[in-house]
PDB file of N, H, CA, C and O in Angstrom:
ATOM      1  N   UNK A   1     -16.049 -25.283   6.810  1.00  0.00           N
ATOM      2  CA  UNK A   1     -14.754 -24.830   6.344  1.00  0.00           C
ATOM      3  C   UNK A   1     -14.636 -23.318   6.473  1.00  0.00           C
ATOM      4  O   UNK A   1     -13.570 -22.760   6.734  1.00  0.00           O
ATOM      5  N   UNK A   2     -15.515 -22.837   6.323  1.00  0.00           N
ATOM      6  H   UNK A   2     -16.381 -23.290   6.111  1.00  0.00           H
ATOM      7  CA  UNK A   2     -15.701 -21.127   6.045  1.00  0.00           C
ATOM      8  C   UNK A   2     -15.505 -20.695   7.384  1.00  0.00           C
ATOM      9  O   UNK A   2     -15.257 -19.514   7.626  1.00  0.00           O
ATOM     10  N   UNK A   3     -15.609 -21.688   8.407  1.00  0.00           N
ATOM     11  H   UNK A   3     -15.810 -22.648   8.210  1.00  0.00           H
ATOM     12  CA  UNK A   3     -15.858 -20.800  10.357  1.00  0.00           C
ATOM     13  C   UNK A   3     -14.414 -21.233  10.793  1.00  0.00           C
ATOM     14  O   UNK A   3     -13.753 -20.872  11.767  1.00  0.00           O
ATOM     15  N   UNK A   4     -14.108 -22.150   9.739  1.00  0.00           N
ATOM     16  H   UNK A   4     -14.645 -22.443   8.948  1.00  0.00           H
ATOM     17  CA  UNK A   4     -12.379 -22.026  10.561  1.00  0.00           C
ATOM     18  C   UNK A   4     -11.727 -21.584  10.144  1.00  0.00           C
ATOM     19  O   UNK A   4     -10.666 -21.467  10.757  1.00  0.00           O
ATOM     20  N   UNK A   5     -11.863 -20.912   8.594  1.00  0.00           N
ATOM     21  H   UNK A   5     -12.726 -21.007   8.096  1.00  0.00           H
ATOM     22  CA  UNK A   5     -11.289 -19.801   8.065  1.00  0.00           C
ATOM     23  C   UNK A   5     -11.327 -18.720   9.070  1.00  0.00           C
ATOM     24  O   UNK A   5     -10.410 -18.423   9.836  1.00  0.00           O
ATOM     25  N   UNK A   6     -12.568 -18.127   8.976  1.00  0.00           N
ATOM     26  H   UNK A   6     -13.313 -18.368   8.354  1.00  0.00           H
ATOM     27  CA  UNK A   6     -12.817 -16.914   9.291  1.00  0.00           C
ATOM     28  C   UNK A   6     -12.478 -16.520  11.046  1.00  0.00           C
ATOM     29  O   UNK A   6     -12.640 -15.427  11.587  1.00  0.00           O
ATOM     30  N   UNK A   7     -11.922 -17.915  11.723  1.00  0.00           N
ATOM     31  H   UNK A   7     -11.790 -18.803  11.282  1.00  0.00           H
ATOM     32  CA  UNK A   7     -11.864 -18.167  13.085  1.00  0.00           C
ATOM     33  C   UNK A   7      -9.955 -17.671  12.936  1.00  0.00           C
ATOM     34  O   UNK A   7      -9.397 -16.829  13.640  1.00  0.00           O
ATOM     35  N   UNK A   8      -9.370 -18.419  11.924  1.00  0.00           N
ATOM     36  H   UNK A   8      -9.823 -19.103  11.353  1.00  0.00           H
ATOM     37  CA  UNK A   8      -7.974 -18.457  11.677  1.00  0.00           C
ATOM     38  C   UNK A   8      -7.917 -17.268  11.565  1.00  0.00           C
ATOM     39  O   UNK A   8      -7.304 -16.815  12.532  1.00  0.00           O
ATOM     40  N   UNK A   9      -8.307 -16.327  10.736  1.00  0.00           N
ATOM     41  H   UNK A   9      -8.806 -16.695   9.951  1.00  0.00           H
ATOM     42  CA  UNK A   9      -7.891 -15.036  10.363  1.00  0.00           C
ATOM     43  C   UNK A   9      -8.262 -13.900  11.168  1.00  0.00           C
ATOM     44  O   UNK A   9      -7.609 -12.857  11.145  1.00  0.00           O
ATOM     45  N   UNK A  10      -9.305 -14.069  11.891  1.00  0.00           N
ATOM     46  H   UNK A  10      -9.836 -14.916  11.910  1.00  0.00           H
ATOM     47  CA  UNK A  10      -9.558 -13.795  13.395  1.00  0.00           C
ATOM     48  C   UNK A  10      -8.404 -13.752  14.235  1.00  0.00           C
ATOM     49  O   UNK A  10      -8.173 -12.721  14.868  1.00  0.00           O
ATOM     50  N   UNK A  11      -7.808 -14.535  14.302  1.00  0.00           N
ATOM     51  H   UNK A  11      -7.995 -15.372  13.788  1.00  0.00           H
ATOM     52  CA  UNK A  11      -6.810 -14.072  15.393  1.00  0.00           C
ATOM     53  C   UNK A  11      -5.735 -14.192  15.016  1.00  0.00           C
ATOM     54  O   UNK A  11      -4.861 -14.078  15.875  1.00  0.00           O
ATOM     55  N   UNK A  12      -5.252 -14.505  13.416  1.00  0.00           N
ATOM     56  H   UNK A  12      -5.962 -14.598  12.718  1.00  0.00           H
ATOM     57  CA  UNK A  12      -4.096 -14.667  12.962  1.00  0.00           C
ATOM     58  C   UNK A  12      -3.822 -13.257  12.093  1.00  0.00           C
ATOM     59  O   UNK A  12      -2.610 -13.106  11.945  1.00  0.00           O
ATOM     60  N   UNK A  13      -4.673 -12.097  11.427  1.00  0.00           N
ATOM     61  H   UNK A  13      -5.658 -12.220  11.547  1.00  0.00           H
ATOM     62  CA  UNK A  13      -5.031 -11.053  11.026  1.00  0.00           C
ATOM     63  C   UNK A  13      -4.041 -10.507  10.248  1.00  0.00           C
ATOM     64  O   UNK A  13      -4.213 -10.235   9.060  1.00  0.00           O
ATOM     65  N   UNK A  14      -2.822 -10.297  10.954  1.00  0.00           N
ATOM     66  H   UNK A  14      -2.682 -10.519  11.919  1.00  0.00           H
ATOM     67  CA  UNK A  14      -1.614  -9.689  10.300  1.00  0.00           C
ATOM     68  C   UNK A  14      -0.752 -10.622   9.720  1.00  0.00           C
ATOM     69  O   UNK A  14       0.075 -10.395   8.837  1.00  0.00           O
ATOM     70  N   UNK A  15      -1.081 -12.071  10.468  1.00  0.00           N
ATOM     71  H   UNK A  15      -1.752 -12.256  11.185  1.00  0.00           H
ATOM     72  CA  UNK A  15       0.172 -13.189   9.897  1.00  0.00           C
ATOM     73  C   UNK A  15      -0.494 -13.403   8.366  1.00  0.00           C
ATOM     74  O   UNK A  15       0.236 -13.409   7.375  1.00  0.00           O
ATOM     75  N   UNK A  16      -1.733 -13.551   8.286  1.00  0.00           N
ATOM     76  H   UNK A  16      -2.325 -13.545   9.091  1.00  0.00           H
ATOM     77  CA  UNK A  16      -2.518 -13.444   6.781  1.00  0.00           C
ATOM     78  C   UNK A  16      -1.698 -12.615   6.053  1.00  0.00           C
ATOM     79  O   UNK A  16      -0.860 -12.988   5.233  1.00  0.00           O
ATOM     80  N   UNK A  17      -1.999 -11.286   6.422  1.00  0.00           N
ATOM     81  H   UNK A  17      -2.680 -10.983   7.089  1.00  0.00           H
ATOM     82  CA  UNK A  17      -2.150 -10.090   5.451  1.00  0.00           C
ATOM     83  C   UNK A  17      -0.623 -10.291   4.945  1.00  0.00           C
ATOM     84  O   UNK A  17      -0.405 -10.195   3.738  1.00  0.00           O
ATOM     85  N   UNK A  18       0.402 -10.559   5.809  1.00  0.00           N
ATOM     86  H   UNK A  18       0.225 -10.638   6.791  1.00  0.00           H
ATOM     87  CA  UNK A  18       2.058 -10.234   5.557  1.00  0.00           C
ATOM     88  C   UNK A  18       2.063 -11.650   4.964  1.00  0.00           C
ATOM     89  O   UNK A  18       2.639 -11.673   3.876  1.00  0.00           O
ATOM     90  N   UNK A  19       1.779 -12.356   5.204  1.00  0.00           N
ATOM     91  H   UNK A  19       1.311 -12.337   6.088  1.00  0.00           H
ATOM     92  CA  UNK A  19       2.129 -13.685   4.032  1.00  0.00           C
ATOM     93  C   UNK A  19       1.492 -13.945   2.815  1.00  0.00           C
ATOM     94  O   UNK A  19       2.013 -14.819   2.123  1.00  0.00           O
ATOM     95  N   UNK A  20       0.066 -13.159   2.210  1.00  0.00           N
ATOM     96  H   UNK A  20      -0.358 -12.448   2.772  1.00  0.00           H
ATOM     97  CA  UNK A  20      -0.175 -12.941   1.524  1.00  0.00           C
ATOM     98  C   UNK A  20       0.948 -11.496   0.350  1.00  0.00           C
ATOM     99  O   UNK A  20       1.423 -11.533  -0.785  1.00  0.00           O
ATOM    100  N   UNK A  21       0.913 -10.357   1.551  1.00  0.00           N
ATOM    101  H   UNK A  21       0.526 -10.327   2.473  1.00  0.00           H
ATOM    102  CA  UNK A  21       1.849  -9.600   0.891  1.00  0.00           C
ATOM    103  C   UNK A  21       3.081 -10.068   0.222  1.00  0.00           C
ATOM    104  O   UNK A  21       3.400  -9.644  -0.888  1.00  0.00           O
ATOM    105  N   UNK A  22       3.844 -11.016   0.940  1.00  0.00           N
ATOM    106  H   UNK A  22       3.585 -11.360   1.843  1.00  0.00           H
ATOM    107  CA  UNK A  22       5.099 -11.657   0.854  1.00  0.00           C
ATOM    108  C   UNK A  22       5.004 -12.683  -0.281  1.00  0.00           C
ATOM    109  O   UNK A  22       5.703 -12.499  -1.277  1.00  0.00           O
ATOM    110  N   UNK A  23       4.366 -13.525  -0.225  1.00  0.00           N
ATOM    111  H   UNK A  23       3.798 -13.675   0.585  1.00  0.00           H
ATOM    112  CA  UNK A  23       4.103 -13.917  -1.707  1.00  0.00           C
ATOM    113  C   UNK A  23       3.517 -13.165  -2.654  1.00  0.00           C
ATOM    114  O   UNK A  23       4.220 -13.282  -3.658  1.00  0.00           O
ATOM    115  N   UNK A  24       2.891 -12.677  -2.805  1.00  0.00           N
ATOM    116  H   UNK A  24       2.320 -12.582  -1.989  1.00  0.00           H
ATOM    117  CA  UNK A  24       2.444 -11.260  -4.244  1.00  0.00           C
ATOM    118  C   UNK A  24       4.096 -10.941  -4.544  1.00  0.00           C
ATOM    119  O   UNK A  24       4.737 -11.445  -5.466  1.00  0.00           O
ATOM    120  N   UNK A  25       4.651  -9.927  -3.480  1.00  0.00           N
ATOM    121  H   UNK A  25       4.130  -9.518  -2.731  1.00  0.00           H
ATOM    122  CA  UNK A  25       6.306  -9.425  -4.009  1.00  0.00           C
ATOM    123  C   UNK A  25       6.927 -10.721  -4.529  1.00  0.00           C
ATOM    124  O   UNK A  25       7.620 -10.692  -5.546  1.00  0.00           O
ATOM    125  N   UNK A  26       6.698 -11.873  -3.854  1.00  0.00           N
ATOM    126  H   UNK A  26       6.135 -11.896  -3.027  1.00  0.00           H
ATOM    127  CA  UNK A  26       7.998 -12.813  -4.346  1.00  0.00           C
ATOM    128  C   UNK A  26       7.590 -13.217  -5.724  1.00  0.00           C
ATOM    129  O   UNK A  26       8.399 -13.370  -6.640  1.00  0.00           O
ATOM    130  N   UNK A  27       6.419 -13.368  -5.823  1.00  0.00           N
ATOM    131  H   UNK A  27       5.762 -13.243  -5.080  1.00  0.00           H
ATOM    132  CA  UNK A  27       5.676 -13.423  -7.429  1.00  0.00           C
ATOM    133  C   UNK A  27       6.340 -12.203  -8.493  1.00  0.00           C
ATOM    134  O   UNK A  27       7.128 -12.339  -9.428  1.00  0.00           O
ATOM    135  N   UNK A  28       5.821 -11.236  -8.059  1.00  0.00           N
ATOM    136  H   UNK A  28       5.180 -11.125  -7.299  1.00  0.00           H
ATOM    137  CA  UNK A  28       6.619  -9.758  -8.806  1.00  0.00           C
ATOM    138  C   UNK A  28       8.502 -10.188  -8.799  1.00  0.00           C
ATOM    139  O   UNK A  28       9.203 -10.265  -9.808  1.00  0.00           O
ATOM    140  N   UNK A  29       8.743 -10.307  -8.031  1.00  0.00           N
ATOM    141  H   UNK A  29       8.173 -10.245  -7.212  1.00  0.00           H
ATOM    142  CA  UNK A  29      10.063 -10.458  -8.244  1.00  0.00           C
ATOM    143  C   UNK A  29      10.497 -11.523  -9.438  1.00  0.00           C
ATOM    144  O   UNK A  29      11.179 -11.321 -10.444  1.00  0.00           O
ATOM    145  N   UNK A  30       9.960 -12.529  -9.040  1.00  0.00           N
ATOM    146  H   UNK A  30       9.407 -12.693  -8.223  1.00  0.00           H
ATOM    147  CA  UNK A  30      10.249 -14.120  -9.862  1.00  0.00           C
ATOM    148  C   UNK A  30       9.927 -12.929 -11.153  1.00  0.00           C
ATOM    149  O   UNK A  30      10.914 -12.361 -11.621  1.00  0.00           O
ATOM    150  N   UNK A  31       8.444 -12.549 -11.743  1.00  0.00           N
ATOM    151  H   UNK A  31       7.642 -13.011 -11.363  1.00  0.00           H
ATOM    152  CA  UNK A  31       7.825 -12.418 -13.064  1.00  0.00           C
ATOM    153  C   UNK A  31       8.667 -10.982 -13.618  1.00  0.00           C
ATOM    154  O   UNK A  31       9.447 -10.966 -14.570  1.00  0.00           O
ATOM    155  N   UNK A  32       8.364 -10.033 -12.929  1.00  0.00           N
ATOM    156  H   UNK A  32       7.731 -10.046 -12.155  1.00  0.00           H
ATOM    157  CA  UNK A  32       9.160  -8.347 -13.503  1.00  0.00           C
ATOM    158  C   UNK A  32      10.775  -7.653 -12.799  1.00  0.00           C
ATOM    159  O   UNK A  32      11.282  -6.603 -13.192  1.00  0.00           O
ATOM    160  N   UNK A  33      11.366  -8.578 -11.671  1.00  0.00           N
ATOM    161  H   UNK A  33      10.954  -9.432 -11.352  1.00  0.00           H
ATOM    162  CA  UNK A  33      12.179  -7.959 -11.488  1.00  0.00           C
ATOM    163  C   UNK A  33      12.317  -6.864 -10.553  1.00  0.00           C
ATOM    164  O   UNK A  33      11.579  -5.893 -10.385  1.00  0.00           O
ATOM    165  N   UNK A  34      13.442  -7.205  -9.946  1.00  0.00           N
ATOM    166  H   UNK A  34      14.042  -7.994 -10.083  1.00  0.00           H
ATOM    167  CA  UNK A  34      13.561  -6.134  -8.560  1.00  0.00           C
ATOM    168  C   UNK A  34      13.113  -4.680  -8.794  1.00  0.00           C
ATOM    169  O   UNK A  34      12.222  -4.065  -8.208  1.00  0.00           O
ATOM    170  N   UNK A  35      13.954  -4.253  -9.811  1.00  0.00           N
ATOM    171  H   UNK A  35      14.678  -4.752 -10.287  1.00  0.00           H
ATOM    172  CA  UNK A  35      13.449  -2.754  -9.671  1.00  0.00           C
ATOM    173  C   UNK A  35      12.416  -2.332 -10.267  1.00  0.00           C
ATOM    174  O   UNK A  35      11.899  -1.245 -10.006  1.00  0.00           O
ATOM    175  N   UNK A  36      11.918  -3.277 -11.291  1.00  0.00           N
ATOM    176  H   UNK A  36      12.338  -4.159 -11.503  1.00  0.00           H
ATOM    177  CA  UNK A  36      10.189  -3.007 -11.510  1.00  0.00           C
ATOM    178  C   UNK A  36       8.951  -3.419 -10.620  1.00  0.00           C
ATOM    179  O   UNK A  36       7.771  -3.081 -10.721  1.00  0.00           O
ATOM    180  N   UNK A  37       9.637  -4.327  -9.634  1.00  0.00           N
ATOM    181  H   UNK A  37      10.595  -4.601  -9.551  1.00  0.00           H
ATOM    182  CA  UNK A  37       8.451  -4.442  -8.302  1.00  0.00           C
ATOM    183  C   UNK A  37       8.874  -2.971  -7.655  1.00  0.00           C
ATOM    184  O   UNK A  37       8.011  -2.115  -7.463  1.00  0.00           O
ATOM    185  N   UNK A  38      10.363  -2.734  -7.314  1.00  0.00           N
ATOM    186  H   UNK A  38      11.064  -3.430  -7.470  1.00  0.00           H
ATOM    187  CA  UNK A  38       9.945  -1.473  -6.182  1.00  0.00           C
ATOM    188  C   UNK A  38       9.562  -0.338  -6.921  1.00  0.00           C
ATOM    189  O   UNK A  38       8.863   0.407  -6.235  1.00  0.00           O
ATOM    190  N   UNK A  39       9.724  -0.002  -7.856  1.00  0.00           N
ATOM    191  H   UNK A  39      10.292  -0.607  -8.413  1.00  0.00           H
ATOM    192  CA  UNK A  39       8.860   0.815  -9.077  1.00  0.00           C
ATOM    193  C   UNK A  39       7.381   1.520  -8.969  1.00  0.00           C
ATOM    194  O   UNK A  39       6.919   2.661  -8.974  1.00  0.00           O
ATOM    195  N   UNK A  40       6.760  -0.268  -8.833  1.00  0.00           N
ATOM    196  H   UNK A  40       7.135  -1.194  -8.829  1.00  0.00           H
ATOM    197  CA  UNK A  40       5.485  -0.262  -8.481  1.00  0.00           C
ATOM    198  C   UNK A  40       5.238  -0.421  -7.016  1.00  0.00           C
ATOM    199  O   UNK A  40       4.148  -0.422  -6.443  1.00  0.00           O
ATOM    200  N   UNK A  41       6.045  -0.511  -6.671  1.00  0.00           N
ATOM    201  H   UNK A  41       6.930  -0.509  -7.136  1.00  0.00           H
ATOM    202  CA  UNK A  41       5.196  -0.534  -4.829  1.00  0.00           C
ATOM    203  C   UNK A  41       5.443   0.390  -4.301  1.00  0.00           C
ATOM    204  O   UNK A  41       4.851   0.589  -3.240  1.00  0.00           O
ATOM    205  N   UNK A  42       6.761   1.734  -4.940  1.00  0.00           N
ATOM    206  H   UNK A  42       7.242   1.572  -5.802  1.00  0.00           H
ATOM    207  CA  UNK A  42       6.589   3.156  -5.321  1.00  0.00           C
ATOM    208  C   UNK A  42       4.933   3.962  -5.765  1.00  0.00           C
ATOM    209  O   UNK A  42       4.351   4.864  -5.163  1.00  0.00           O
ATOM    210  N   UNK A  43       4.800   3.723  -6.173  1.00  0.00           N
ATOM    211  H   UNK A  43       5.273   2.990  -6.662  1.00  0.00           H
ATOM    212  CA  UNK A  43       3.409   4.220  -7.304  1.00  0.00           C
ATOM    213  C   UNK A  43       2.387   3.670  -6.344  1.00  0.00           C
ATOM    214  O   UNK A  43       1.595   4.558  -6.030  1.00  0.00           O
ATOM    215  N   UNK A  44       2.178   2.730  -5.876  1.00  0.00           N
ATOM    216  H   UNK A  44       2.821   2.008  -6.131  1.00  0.00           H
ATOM    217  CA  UNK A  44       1.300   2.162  -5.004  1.00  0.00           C
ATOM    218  C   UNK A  44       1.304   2.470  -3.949  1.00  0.00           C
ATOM    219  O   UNK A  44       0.236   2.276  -3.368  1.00  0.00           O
ATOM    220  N   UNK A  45       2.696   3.237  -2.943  1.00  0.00           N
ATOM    221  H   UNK A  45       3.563   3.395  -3.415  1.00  0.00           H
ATOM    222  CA  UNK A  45       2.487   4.397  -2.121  1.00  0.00           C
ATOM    223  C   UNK A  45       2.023   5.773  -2.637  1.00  0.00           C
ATOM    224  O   UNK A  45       1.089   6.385  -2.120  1.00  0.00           O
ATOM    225  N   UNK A  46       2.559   6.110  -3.430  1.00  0.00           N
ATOM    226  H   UNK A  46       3.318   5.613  -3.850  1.00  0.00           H
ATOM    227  CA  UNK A  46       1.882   7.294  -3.819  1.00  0.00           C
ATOM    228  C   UNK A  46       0.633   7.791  -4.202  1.00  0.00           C
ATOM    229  O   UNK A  46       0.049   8.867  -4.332  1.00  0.00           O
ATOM    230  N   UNK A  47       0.457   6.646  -4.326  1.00  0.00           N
ATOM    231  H   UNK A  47       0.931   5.771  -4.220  1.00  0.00           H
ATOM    232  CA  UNK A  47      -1.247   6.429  -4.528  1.00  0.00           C
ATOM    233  C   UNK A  47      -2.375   6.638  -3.759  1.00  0.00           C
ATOM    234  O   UNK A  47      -3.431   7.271  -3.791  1.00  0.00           O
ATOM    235  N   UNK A  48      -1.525   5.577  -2.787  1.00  0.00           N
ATOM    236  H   UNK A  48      -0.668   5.063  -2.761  1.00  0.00           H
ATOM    237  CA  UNK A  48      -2.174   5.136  -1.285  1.00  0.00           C
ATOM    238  C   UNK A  48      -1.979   6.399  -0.477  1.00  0.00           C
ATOM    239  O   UNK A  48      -2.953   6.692   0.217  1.00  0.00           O
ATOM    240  N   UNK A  49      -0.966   7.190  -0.413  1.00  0.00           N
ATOM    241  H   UNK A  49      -0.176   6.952  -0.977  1.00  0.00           H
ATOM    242  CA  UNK A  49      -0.994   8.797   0.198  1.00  0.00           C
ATOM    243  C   UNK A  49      -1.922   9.843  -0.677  1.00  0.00           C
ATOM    244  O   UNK A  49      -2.570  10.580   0.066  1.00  0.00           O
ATOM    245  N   UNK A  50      -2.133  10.078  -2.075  1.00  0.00           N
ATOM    246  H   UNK A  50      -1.606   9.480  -2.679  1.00  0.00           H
ATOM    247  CA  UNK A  50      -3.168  10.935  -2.648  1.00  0.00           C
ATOM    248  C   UNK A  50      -3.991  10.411  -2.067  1.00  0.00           C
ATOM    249  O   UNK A  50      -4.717  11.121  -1.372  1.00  0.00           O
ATOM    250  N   UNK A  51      -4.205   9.056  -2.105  1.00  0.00           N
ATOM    251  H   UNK A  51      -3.615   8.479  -2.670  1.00  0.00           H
ATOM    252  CA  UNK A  51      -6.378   8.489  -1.895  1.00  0.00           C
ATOM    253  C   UNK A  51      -6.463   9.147  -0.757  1.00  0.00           C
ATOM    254  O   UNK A  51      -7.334   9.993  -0.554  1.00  0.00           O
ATOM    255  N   UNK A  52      -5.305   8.726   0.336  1.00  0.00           N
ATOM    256  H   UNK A  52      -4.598   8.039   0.171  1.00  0.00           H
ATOM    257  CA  UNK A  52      -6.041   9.164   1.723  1.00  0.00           C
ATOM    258  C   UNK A  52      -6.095  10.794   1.992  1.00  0.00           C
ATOM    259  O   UNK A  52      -7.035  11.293   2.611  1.00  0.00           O
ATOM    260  N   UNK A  53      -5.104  11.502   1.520  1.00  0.00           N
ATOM    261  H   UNK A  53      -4.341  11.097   1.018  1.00  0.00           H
ATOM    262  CA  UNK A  53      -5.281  13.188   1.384  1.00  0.00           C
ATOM    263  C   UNK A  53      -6.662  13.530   0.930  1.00  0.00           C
ATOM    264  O   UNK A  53      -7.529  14.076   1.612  1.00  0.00           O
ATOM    265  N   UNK A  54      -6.756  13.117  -0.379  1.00  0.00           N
ATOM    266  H   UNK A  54      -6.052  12.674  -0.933  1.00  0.00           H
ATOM    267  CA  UNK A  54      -8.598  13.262  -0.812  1.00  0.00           C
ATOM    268  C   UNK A  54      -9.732  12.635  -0.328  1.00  0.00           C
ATOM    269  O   UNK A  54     -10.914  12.719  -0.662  1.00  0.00           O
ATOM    270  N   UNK A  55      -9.111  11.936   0.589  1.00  0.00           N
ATOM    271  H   UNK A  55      -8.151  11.867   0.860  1.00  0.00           H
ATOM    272  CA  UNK A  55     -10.414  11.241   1.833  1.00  0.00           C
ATOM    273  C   UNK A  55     -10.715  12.359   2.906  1.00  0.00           C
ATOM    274  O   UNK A  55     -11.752  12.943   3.221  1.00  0.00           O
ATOM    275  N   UNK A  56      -9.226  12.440   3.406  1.00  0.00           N
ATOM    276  H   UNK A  56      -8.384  11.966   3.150  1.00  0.00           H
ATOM    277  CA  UNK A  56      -9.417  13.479   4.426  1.00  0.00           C
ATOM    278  C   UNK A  56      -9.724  14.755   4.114  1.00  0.00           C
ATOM    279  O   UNK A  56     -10.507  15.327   4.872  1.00  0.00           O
ATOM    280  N   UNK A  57      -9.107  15.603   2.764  1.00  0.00           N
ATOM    281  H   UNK A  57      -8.471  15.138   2.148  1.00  0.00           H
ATOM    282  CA  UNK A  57      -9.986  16.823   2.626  1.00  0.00           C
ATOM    283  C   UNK A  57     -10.118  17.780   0.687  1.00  0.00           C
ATOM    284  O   UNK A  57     -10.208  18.929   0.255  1.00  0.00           O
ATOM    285  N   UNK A  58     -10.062  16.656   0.251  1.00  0.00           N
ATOM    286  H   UNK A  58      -9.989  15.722   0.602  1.00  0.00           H
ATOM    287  CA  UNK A  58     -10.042  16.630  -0.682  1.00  0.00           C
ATOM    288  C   UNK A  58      -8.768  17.515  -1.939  1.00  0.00           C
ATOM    289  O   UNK A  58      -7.620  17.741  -1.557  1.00  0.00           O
ATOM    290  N   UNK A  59      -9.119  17.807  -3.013  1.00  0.00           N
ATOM    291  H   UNK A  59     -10.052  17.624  -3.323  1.00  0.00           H
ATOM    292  CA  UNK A  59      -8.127  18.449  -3.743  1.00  0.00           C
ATOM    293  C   UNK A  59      -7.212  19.919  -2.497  1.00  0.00           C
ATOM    294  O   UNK A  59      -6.014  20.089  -2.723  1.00  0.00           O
ATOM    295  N   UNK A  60      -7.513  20.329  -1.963  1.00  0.00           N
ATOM    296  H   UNK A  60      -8.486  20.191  -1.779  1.00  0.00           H
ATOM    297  CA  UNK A  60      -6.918  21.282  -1.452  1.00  0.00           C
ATOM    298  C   UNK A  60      -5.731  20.972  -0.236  1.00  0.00           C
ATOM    299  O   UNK A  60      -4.718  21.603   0.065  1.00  0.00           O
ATOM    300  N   UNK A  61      -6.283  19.807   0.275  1.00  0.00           N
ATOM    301  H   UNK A  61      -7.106  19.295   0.030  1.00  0.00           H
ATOM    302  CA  UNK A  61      -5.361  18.944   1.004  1.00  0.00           C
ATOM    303  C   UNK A  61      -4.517  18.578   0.306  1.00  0.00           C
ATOM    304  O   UNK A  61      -3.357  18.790   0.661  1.00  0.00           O
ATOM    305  N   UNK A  62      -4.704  18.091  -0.583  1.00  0.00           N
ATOM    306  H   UNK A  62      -5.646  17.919  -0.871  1.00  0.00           H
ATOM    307  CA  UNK A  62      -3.647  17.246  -2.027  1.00  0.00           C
ATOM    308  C   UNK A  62      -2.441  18.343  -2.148  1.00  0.00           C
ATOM    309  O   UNK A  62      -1.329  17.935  -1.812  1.00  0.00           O
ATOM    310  N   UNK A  63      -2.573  19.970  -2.685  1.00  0.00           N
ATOM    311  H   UNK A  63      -3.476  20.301  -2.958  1.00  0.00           H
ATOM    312  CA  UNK A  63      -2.075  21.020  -2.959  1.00  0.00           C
ATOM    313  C   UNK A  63      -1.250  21.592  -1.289  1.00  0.00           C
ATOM    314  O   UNK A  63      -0.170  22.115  -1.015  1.00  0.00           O
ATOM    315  N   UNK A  64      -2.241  21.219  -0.628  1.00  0.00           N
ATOM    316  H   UNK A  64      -3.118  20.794  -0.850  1.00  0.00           H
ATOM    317  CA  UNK A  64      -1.510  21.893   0.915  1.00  0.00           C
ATOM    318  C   UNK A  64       0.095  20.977   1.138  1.00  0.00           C
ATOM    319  O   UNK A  64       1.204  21.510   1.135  1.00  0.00           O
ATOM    320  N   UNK A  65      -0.196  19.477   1.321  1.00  0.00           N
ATOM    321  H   UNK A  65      -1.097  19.044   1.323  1.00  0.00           H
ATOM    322  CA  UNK A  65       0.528  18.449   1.274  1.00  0.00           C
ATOM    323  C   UNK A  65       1.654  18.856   0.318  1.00  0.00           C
ATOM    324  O   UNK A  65       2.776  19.071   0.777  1.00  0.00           O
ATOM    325  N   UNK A  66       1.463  18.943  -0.681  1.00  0.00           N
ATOM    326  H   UNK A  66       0.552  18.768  -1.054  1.00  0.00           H
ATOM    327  CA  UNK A  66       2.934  18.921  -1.480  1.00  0.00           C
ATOM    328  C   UNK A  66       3.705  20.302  -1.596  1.00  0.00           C
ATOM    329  O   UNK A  66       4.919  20.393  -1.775  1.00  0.00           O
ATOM    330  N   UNK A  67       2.702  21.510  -1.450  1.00  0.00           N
ATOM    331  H   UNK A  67       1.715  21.436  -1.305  1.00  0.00           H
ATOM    332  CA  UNK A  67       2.985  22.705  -0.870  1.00  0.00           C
ATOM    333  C   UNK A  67       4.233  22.752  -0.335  1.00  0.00           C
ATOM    334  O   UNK A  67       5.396  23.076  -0.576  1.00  0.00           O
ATOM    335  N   UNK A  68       3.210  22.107   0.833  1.00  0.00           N
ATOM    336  H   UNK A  68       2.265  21.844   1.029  1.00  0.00           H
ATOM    337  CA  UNK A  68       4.624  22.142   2.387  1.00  0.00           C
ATOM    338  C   UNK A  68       6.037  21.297   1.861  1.00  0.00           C
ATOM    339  O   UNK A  68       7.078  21.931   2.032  1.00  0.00           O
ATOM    340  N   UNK A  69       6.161  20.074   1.303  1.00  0.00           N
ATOM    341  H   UNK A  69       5.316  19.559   1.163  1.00  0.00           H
ATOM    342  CA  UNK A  69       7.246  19.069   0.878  1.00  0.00           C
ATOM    343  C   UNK A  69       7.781  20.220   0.238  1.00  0.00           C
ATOM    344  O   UNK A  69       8.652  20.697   0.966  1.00  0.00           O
ATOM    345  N   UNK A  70       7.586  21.091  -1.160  1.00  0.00           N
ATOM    346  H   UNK A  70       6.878  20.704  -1.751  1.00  0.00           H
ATOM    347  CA  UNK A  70       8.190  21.386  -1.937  1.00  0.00           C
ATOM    348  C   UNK A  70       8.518  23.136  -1.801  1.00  0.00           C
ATOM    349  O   UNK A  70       9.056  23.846  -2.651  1.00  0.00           O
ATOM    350  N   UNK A  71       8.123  23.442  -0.765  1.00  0.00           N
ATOM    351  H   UNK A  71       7.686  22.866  -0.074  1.00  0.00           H
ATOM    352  CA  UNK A  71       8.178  24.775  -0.456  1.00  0.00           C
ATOM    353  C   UNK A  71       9.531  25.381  -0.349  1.00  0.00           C
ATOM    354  O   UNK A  71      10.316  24.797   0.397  1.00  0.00           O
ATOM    355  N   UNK A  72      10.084  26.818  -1.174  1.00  0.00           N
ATOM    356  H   UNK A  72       9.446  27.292  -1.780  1.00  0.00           H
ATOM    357  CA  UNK A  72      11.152  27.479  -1.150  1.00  0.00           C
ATOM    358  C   UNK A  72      11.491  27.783   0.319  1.00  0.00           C
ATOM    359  O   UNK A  72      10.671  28.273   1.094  1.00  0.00           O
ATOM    360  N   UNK A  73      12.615  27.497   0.614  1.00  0.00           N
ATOM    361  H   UNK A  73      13.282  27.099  -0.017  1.00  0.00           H
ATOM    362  CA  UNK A  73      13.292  28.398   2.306  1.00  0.00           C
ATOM    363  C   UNK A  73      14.231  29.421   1.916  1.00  0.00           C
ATOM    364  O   UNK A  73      14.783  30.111   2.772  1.00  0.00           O
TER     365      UNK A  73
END
């Protein structure tokens, strides 16, 4: 059972990941509601952009990044 899993998701990869995604939201939707899912899948980008800034170069990247967004012209 486990090799035709792992055979399926092998070449099915993204159809997984987006139909897994797609049910999680439709779950959030049914349980908290439209604008408290995009709320959180707000926060869960923002997240997902700090982690990777402090992957790539840590707190100073973090400060450079919002620097530039919020910078006076």
């Amino acid at each position: 059972m486990k090799d035709w899993l792992k055979q399926f998701y092998g070449e099915h990869k993204w159809l997984t990941i987006m139909a897994a995604a797609a049910l999680v939201l439709g779950i959030l939707f049914l349980c908290i509601g439209f604008w408290r899912t995009l709320l959180l899948a707000a926060l869960v980008a923002v997240g997902v952009l700090i982690g990777t800034l402090l992957d790539r170069g840590g707190w100073p990247a973090v400060k450079d990044f919002f620097a530039s967004i919020f910078q006076k012209k």
